[in-house]
KEFI-586110 format. One record per residue (C-alpha): x negated, y negated, z. Coordinates in nm, 3 decimals. Each point is the difference from the previous one (the first is absolute). Layout:
REM KEFI-586110
((X,Y,Z))
...
REM end
This chain:
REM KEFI-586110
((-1.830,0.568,1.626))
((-0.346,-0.086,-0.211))
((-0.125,-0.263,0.202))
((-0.352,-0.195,-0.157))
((-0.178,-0.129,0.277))
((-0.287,-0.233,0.018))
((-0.331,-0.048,0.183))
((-0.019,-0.358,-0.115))
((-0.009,-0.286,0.244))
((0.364,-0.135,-0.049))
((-0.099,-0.369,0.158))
((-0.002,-0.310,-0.141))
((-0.331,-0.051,0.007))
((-0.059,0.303,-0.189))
((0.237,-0.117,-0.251))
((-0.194,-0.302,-0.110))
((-0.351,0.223,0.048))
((0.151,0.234,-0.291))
((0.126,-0.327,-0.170))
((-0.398,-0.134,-0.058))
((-0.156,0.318,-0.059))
((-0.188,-0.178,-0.285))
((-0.023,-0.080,-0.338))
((-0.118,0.333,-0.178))
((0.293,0.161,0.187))
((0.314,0.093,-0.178))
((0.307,-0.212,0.016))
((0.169,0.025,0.321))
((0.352,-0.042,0.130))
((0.224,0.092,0.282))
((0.149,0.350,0.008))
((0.339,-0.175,-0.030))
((-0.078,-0.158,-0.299))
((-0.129,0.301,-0.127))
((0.316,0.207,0.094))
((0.180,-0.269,-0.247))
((-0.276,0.076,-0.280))
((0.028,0.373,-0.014))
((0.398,-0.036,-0.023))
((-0.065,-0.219,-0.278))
((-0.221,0.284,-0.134))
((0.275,0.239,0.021))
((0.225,-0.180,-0.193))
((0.212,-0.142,0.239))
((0.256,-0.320,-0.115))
((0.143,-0.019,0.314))
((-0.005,0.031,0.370))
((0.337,-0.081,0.195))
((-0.063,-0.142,0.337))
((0.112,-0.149,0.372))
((-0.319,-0.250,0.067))
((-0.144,0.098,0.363))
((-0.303,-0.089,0.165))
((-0.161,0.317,0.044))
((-0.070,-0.013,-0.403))
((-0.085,-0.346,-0.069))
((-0.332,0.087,-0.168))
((0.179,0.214,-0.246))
((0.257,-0.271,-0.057))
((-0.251,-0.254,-0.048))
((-0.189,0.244,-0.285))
((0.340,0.025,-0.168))
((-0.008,-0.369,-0.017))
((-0.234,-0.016,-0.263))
((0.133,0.337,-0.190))
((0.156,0.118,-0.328))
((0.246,0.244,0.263))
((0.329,-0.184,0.030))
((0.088,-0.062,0.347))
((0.376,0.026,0.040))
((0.112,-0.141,0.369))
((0.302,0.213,0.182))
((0.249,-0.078,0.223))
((-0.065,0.310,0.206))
((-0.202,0.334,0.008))
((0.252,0.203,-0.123))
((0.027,-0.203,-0.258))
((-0.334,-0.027,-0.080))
((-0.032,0.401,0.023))
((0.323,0.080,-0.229))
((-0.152,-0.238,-0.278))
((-0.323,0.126,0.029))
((0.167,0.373,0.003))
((0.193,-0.077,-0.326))
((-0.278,-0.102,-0.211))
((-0.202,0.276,0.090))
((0.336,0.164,-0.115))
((-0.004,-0.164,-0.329))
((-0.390,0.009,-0.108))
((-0.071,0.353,0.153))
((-0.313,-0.235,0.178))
((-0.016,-0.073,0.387))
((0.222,-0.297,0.088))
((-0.149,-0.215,0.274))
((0.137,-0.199,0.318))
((-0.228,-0.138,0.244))
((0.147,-0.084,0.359))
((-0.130,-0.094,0.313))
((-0.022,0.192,0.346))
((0.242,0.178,0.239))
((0.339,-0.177,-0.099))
((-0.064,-0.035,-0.364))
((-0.163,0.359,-0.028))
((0.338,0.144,0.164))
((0.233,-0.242,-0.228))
((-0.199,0.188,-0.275))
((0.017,0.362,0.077))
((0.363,0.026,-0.152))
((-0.196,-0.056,-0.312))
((-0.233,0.271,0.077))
((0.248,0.293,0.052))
((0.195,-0.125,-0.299))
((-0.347,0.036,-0.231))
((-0.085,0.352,0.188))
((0.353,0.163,-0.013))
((0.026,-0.139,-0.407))
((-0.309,0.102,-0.056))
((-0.144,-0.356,-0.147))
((-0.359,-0.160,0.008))
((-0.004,-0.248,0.245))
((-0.289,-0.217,0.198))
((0.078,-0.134,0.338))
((-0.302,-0.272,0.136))
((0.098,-0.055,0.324))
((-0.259,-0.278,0.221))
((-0.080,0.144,0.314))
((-0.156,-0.182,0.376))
((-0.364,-0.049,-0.004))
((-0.220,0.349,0.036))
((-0.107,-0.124,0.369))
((0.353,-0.071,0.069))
((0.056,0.354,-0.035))
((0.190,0.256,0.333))
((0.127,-0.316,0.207))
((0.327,-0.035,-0.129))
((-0.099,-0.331,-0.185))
((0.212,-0.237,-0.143))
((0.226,0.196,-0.306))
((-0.233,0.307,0.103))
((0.105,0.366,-0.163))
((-0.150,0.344,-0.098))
((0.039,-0.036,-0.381))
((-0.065,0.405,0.007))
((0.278,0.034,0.253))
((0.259,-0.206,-0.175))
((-0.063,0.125,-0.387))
((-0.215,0.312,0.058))
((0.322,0.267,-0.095))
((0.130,-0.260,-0.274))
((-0.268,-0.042,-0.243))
((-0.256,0.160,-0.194))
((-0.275,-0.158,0.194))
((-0.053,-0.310,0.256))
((-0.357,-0.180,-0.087))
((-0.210,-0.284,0.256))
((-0.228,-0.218,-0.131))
((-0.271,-0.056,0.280))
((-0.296,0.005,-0.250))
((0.009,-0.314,-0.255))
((-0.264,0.200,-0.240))
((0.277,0.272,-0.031))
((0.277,-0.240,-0.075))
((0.033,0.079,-0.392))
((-0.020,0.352,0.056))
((0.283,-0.016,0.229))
((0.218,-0.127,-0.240))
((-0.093,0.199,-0.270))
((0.097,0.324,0.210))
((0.316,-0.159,0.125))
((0.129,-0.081,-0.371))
((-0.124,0.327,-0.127))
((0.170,0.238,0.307))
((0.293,-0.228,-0.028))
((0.073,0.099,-0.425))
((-0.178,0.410,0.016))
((0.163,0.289,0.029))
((0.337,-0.058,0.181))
((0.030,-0.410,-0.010))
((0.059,-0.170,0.355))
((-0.086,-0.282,0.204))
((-0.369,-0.038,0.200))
((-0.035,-0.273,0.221))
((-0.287,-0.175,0.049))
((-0.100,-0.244,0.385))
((-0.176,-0.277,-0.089))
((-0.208,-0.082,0.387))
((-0.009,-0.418,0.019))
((-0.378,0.016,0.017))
((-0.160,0.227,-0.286))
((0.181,-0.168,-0.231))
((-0.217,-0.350,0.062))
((-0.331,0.210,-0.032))
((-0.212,-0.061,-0.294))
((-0.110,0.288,-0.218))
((-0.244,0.013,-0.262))
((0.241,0.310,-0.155))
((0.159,-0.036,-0.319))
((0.353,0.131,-0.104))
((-0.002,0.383,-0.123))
((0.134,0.214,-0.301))
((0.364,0.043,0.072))
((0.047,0.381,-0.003))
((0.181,0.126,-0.302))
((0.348,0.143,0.073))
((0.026,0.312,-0.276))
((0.323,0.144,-0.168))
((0.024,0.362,0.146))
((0.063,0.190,-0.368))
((0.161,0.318,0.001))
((-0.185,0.301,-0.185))
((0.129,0.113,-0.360))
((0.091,0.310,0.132))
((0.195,-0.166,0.301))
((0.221,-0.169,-0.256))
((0.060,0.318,-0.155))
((0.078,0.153,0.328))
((0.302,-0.249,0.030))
((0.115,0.035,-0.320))
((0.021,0.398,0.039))
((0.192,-0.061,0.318))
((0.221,-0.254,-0.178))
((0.057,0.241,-0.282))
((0.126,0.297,0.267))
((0.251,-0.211,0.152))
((0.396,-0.040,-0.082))
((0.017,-0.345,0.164))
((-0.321,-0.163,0.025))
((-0.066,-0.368,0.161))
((-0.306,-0.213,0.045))
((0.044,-0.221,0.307))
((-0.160,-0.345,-0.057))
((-0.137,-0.263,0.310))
((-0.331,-0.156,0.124))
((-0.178,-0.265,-0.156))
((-0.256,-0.094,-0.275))
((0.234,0.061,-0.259))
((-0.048,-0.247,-0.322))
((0.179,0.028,-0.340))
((-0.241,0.216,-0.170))
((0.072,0.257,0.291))
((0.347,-0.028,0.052))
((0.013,0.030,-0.398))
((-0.177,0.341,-0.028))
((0.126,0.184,0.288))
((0.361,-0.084,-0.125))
((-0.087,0.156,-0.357))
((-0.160,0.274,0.183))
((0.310,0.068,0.219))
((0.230,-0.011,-0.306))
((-0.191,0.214,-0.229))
((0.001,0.266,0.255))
((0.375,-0.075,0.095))
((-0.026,-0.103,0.318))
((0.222,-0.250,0.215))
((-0.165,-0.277,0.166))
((0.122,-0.146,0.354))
((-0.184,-0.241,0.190))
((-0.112,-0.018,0.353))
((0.155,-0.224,0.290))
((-0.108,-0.374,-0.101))
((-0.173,0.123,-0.263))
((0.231,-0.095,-0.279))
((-0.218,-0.126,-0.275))
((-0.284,0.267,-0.097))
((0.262,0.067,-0.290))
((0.181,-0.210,-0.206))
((0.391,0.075,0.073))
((0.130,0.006,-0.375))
((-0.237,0.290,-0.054))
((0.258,0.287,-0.057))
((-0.120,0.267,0.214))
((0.010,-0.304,0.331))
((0.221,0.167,0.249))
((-0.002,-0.265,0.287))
((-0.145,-0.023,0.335))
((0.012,0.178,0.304))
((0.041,-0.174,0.348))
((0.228,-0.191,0.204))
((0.267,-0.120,-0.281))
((-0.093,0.234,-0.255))
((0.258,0.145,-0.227))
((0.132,0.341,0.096))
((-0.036,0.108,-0.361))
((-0.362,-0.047,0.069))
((-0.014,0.179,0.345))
((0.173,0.296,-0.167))
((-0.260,0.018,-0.284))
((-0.262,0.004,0.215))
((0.177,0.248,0.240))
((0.038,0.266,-0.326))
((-0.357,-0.054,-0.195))
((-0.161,0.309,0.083))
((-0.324,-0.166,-0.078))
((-0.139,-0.326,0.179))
((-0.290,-0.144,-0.174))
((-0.108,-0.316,0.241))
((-0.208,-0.261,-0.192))
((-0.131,-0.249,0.281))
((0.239,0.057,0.311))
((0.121,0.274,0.194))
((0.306,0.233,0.111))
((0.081,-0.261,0.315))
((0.263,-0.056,0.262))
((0.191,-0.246,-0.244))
((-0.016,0.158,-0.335))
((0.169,0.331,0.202))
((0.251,-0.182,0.184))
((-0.164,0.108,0.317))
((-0.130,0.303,-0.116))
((0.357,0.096,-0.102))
((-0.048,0.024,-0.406))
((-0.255,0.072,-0.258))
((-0.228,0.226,0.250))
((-0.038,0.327,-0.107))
((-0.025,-0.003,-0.428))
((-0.159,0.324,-0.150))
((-0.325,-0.187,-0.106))
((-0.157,-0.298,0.170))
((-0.312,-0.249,-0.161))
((-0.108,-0.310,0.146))
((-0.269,-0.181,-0.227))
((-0.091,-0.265,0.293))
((-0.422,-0.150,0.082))
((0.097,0.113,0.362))
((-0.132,0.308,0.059))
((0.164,0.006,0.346))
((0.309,-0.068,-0.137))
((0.161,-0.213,0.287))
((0.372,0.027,0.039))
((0.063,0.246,-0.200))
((0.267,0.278,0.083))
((0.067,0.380,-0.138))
((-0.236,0.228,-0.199))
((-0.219,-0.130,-0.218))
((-0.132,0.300,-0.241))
((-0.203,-0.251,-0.218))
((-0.258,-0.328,0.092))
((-0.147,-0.162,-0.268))
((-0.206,-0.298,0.164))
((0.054,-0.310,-0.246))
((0.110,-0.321,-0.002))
((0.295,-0.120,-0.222))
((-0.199,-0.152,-0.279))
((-0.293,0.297,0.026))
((0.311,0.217,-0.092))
((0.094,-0.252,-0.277))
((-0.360,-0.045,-0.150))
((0.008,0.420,0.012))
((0.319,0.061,-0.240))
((-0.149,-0.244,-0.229))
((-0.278,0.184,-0.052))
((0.159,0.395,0.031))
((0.265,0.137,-0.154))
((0.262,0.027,0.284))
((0.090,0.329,-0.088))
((-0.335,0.162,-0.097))
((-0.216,-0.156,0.203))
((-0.234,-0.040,-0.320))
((-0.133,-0.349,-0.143))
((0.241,-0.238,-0.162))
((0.035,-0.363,-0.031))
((0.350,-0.032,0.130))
((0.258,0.075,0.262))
((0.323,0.243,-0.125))
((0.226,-0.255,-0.185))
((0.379,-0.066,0.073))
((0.106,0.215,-0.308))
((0.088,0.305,0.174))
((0.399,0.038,0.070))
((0.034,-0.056,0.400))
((0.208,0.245,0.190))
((0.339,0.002,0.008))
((0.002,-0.029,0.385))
((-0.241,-0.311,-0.007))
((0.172,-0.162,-0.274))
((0.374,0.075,0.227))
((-0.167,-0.127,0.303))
((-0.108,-0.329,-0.192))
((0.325,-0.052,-0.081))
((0.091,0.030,0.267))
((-0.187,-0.209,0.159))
((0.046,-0.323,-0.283))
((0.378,0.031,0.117))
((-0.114,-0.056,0.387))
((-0.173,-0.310,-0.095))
((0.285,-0.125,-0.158))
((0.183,-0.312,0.205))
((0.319,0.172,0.141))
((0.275,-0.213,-0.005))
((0.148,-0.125,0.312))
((0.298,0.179,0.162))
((0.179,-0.277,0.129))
((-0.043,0.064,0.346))
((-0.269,-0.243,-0.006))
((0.000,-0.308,0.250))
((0.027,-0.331,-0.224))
((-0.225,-0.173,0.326))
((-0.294,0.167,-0.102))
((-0.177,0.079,-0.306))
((0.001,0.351,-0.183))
((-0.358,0.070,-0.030))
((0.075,0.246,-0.241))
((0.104,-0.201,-0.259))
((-0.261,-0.255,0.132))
((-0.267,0.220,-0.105))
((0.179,0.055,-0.343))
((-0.070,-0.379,-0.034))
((-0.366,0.030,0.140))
((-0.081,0.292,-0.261))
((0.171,-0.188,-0.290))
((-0.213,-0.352,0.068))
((-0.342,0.171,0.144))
((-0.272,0.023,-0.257))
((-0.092,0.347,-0.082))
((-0.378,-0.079,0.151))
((0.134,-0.114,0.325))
((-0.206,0.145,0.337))
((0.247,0.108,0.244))
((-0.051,-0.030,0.421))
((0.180,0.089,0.284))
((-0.051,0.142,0.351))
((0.208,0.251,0.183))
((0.361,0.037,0.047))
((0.292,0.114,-0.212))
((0.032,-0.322,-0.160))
((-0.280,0.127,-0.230))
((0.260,0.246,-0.163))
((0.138,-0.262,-0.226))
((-0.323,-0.063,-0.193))
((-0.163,0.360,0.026))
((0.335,0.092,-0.189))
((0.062,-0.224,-0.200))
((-0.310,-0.158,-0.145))
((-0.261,0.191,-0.201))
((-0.327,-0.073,-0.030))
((-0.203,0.090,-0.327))
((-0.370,-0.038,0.091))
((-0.289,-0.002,0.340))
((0.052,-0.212,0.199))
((0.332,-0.071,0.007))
((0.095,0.132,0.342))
((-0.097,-0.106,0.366))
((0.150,0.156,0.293))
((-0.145,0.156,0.307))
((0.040,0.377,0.017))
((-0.038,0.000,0.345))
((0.331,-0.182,0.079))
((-0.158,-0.320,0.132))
((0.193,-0.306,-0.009))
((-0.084,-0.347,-0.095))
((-0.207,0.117,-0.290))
((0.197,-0.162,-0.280))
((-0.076,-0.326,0.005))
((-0.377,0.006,0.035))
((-0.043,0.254,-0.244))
((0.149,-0.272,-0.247))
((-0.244,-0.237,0.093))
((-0.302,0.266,-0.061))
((0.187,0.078,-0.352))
((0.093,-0.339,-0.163))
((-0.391,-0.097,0.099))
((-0.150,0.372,-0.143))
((0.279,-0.025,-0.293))
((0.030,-0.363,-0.060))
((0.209,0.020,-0.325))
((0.255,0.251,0.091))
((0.293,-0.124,0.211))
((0.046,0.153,0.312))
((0.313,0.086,0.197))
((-0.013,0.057,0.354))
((0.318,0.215,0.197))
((0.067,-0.036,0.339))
((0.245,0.042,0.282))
((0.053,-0.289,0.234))
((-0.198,0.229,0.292))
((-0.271,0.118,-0.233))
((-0.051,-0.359,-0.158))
((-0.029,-0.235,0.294))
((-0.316,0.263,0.179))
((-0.203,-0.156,-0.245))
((0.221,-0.268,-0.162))
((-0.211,-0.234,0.104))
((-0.264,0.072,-0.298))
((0.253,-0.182,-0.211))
((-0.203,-0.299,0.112))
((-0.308,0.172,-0.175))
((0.198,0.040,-0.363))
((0.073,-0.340,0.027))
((-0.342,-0.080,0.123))
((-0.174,0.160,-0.345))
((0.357,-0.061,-0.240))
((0.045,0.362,-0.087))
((0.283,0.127,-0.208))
((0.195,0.190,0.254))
((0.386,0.013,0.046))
((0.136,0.142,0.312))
((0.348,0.173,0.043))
((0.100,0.084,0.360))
((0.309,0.232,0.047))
((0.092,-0.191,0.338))
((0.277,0.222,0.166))
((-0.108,-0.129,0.382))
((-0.097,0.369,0.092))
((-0.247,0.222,0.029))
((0.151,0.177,-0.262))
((-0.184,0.370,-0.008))
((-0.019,0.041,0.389))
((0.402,-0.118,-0.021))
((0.052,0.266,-0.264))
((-0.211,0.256,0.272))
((0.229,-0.130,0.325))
((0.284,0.076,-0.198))
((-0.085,0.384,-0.082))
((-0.133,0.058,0.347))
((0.198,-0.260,0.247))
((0.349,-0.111,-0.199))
((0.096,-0.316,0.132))
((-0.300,-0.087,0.236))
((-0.220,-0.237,-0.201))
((-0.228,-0.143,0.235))
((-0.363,-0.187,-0.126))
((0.063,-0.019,-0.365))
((0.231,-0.362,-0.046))
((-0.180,-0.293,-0.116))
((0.063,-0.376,-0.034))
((-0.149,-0.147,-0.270))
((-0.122,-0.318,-0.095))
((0.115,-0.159,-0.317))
((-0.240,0.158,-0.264))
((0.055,-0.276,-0.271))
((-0.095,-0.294,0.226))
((-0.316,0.212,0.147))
((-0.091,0.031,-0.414))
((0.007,-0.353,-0.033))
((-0.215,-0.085,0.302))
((-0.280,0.167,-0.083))
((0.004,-0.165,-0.334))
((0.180,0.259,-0.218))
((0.347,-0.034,-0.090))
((0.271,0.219,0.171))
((0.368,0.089,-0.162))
((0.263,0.149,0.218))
((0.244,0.251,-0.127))
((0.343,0.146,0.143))
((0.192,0.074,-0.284))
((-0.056,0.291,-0.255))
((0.056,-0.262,-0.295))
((-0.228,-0.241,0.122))
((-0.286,0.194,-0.010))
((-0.136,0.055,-0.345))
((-0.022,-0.380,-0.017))
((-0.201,-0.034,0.298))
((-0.236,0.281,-0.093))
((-0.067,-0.183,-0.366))
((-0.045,-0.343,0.195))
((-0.277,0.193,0.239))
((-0.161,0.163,-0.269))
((-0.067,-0.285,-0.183))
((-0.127,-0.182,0.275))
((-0.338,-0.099,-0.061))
((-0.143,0.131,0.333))
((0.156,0.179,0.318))
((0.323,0.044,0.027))
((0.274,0.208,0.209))
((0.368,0.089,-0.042))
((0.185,0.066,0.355))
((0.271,0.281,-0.138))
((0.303,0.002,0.276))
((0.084,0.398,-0.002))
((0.202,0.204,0.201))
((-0.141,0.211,0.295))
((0.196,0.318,-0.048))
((-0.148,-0.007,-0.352))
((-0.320,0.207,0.061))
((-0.071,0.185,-0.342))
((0.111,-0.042,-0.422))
((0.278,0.102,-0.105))
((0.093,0.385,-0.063))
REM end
């Protein structure tokens, strides 16, 4: 923990001393205020929030600010939206919470941001500094709590120091390997006047790979029989995802994205093999599992993309191109590190020849013939994305989300943004819609529930004229279904679908493998979905037959505002069709 700490008198009557220090003095205000004026200096829109006491000075300097203040209904909530823009813009998203309670509603936030790897600023208000070691009201060790899940915990207890903190907060939070930092906010510095002004924000550089790097990669590319570039990570943007795809074709490579990191490529490039993950294809797995070279552009060789360690672990040649020189996560040999972030890499192979490594003003093109075994595998992979038609075995009570999602991808503009937590349900739209550009994709790679629905606030507010479709379960949706209330609140563009089967559908799916015919824990009753819509504001449709469904999707769609569609489906229906 980096913890600032002053020798000022805290008091009130050392407030108002600083407060008439004269009139040849520079302008002075209270280190709250100024907290508020250096996040305006580093470009921040937005700050998503639960109001508390023990930061009412820096509420009261957002009053008068240009930084939207966007009011939660909880601080998960307030953490997941904050997490997704940070997601989105490749800058520190910020939630500010109060103490004890609101700093532990938070934290799922926090390991979501660390684990994914995304820029994310916690304030959290803290009891007074003489408070301090007596088990005070909402008292606890922000160190202890947050120490081993972020990049660094900060304390203000010196108001001339205040814009400096935040300027090292937002800059650890987006350098080298993103993450969260959290920031305690004591109830008393913040009223302190200071004479300080707000900083330079500290620049944030692309990490760019050498010329001869580039060529090293290229060499390796050109040695192997079944070469693939694994894509994940953030701060992607067209111009990036753009380049790296002509790079990867020119040289003949395959391209297969990371676990919830489904839009660094467009998916109608040709050489766009799928993802790997929970509900990836197995046409995908097995490409990975035979490339005898990995080339890792922004992620790592993990737990998920290996099945548990059980695929893709042991090619001839492994690269990861990543800025984190530690390399967190990552399993199996590594025989090359190139330290770079994903648009460093970009801006390289638009200035190198990719093969050379000599000066050039463009990427490879998309001319060269692809391999036969990349262009099979694509194939391939077109036909599993198909709708398959229904068997009829198929339970006219519920609705076949299978051809559901054949409706959603036929009436969902191409620019759409795409949310959902964790559970199977998710399988439907990682399959079946693709996504063409960054951001398009939100989704917690650390498995954490509840995530779908704020993230849809954070992107219909970053992304206000692209629609926005958020997928839930019934379980995932209602642990923060309750920021429904805050897309109603601002009118965003946001249509929900939630696959309500009255189960805790993965864990079922796990009882079954491991205890057949003991579930015990995972059965829920539900509340009607529509009606809960519809008071909040937003307008709710219920569906339980298959045919029904298209209909109600259009109607929600074109909603102008929130809306939701409650999809009846059947609980021993788990995954898409075969």
């Amino acid at each position: 923990m980096t913890r600032i700490t002053s020798t000022a008198d805290s008091s009130p009557a050392a407030s108002a001393q600083d407060s008439a220090a004269g009139p040849d003095a520079p302008a002075s205000r209270s280190a709250g205020h100024l907290i508020v004026a250096q996040l305006e200096a580093e470009g921040v829109e937005r700050i998503y929030c639960v109001p508390g006491e023990s930061y009412l000075n820096v509420l009261d300097g957002l009053h008068d600010s240009t930084i939207r203040t966007i009011t939660c209904r909880q601080e998960a909530g307030a953490g997941f939206m904050a997490l997704a823009e940070g997601r989105m813009t490749g800058r520190p998203g910020i939630a500010m919470v109060t103490r004890g309670p609101g700093a532990a509603n938070v934290m799922i936030a926090v390991h979501t941001a660390y684990q994914d790897a995304t820029p994310l600023v916690i304030f959290a208000g803290l009891i007074p500094t003489d408070h301090r070691g007596r088990e005070a009201f909402q008292e606890f060790d922000l160190a202890g709590w947050f120490g081993t899940t972020v990049k660094k915990t900060l304390i203000l207890d010196h108001p001339d120091e205040a814009a400096a903190l935040v300027a090292d907060a937002m800059h650890t939070a987006a350098s080298g390997r993103p993450g969260p930092v959290i920031v305690g906010l004591p109830e008393d510095p913040q009223l302190i006047t200071t004479q300080a002004d707000t900083v330079t924000p500290r620049p944030v550089p692309e990490v760019v790979p050498t010329a001869a790097q580039i060529a090293s990669v290229a060499e390796a590319v050109a040695r192997a029989r079944r070469p693939v570039l694994i894509v994940g990570g953030e701060r992607w943007d067209e111009q990036s995802s753009r380049t790296v795809a002509d790079w990867a074709a020119g040289l003949g490579m395959g391209i297969i994205a990371d676990f919830r990191a489904y839009d660094g490529i467009d998916h109608d490039e040709p050489h766009y093999l799928g993802a790997l993950g929970f509900g990836s294809a197995p046409l995908t797995r097995k490409a990975f599992d035979e490339a005898d070279l990995h080339v890792y552009l922004g992620c790592q060789r993990t737990d998920v993309s290996t099945n548990s360690y059980s695929i893709g672990c042991s090619p001839d040649h492994t690269i990861v191109i990543s800025p984190d020189p530690d390399l967190h996560a990552h399993f199996g040999p590594v025989d090359e590190q190139i330290i770079a972030t994903t648009r460093g890499f970009a801006q390289a192979l638009t200035s190198t020849d990719a093969t050379t490594g000599t000066e050039a003003t463009t990427a490879s093109g998309t001319e060269t013939n692809l391999p036969d075994w990349v262009t099979e595998t694509r194939q391939r992979f077109q036909q599993w994305r198909e709708i398959p038609a229904p068997t009829g075995d198929e339970d006219p009570a519920y609705v076949d989300m299978d051809t559901a999602f054949g409706e959603v991808r036929r009436l969902l503009p191409d620019d759409a943004i795409i949310t959902y937590g964790a559970g199977n349900y998710s399988g439907w739209a990682s399959r079946y819609l693709p996504v063409h550009s960054f951001p398009s994709v939100l989704g917690p790679r650390n498995g954490a529930m509840g995530f779908g629905m704020p993230a849809a606030v954070a992107a219909a507010l970053v992304c206000p004229d692209r629609p926005v479709l958020a997928v839930a379960g019934d379980g995932c949706f209602l642990m923060n279904g309750q920021e429904f209330a805050t897309a109603v609140a601002h009118d965003l563009n946001i249509t929900v679908i939630i696959n309500d089967n009255s189960v805790y559908g993965t864990i079922v799916g796990h009882q079954e493998r491991d205890y057949p015919g003991r579930p015990e824990g995972t059965g829920l009753k539900n509340p009607d979905f529509a009606a809960y819509a519809t008071a909040f504001g937003g307008a709710g449709f219920s569906v339980t037959r298959t045919e029904d469904f298209a209909a109600a999707f259009e109607a929600a769609l074109n909603h102008p505002g929130p809306a939701l569609v409650q999809v009846r489906t059947d609980p021993a229906i788990r995954f898409t069709r075969s």
